[in-house]
C-alpha positions as CSV (number, residue, x, y, z in Angstrom):
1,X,13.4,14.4,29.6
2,X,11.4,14.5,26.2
3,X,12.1,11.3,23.8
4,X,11.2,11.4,20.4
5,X,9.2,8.9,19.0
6,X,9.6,8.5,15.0
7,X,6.8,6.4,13.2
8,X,7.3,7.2,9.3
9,X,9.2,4.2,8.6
10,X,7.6,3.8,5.0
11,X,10.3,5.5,3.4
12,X,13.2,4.4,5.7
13,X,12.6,0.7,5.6
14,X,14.8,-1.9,4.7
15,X,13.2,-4.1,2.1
16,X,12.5,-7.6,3.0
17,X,14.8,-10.4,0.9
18,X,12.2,-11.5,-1.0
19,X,10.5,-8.0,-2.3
20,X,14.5,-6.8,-2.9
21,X,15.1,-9.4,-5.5
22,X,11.8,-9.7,-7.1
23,X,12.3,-5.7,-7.7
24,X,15.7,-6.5,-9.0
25,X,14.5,-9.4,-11.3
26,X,11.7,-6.8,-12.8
27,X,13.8,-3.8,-12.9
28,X,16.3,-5.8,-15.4
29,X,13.2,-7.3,-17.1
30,X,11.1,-4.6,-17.4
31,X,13.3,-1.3,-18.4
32,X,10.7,1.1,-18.4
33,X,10.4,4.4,-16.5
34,X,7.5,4.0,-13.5
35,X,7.9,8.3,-13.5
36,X,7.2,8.3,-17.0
37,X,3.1,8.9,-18.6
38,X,3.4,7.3,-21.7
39,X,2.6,3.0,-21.6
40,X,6.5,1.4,-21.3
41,X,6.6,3.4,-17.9
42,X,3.7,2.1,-16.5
C-alpha cells in the first residue's frame, strides 16, 4: 500500500479567528489593491 503524505498546507489552511477578523477589519478600512504597484495598494 502506498499513502500519500501532503505537507503544503500554506495555501489550504484555515485562518485562525483572530488573523480572519483583523484581515476583515483592514480590508474594510484599508480599500486598496495589495496586487496593485502604485502606493494605495501597498
Amino acid at each position: 500500500m502506498c499513502l500519500l503524505h501532503y505537507f503544503d498546507h500554506n495555501a489550504t489552511a484555515p485562518m485562525s479567528p483572530v488573523a480572519r477578523q483583523v484581515w476583515m477589519d483592514a480590508s474594510q478600512e484599508l480599500p486598496g489593491n495589495p496586487s496593485s504597484l502604485h502606493r494605495i495598494g501597498s
